[in-house]
N, C-alpha and C positions, 0 to 999 in steps of 0.2 A: 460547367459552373460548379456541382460537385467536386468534383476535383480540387477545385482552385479552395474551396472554403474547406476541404480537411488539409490542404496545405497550410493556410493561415491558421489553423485550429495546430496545427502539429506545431511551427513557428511560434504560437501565443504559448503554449506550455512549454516550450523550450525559456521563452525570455521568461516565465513567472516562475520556474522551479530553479531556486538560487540554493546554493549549496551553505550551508552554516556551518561556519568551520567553531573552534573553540579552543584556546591555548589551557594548558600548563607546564609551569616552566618550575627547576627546581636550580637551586643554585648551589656548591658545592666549596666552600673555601678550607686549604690543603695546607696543612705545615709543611717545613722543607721534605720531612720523608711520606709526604703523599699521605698523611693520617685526617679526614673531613677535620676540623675544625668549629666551624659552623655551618648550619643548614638552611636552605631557609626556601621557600617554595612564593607560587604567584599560580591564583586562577580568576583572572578578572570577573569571568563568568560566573563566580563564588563569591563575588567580595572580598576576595583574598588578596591582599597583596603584601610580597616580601614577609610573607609569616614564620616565626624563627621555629625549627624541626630539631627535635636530639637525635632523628631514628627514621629511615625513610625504606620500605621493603617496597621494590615495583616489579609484578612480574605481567611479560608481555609476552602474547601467543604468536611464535611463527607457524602458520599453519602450513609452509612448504616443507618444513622439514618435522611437523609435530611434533614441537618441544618448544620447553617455556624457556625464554630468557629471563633471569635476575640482575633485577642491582638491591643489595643490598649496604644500607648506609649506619655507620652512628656515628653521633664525636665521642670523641674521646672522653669526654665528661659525660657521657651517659651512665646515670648510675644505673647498677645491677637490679636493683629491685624494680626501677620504671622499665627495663628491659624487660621484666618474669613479667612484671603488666603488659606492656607494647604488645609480647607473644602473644600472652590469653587472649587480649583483642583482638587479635590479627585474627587468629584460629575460631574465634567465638564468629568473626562476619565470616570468613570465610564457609563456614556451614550455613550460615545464613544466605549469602550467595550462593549456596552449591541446591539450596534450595529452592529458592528463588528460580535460579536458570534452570534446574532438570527435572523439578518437579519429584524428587525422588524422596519422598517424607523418613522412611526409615533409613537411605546408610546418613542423611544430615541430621536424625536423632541418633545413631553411632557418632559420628563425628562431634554434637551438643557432648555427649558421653563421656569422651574422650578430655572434652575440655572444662567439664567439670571436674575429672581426673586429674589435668593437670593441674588444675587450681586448687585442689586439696593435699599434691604430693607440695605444692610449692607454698603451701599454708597463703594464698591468696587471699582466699575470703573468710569472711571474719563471724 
């Protein structure tokens, strides 16, 4: 009789543990020489949908070969100066992130550092 009730005990956690999946989608539209156009992204799980993008940076870990892959996106109408913003933000979470996941207080106050740097050679902030 043990037996049989950590069988069903083993089968009851198998049907209650359902996996949650969660989309996002980006959409890419191309003039004839392949240059984005417009951007525009979807995360239903966000509230998001079809949200128009001038600038889209995604980078994804393959940990078989330890290296990141990039996409990097803009249209063409992307002005220069929302670009020098886009960077700083990028760079500003990313220490924030770099924080967040390793716990390493001082090189994400180097990297804060750094992007307060940028933002003063590129006259960002006011």
């Amino acid at each position: 009789m043990p037996n049989n009730y950590l069988i069903n005990q083993n089968t009851n956690l198998k049907r209650m543990s359902k996996t949650i999946k969660s989309e996002i989608k980006f959409l890419v539209e191309l003039d004839e020489n392949r240059v984005p156009e417009k951007l525009s992204w979807t995360a239903q799980d966000g509230g998001v949908q079809q949200e128009e993008a001038k600038a889209i940076m995604l980078s994804i870990w393959d940990s078989k070969v330890q290296e990141t892959l990039r996409i990097d996106l803009w249209t063409k109408d992307m002005p220069v100066d929302e670009m020098k913003l886009f960077f700083h933000q990028t760079l500003v979470a990313m220490a924030d992130t770099f924080q967040r996941a390793t716990a390493d207080e001082k090189m994400a106050d180097t990297m804060k550092d750094f992007c307060d740097y940028f933002a003063e050679k590129l006259e960002l902030k006011k």
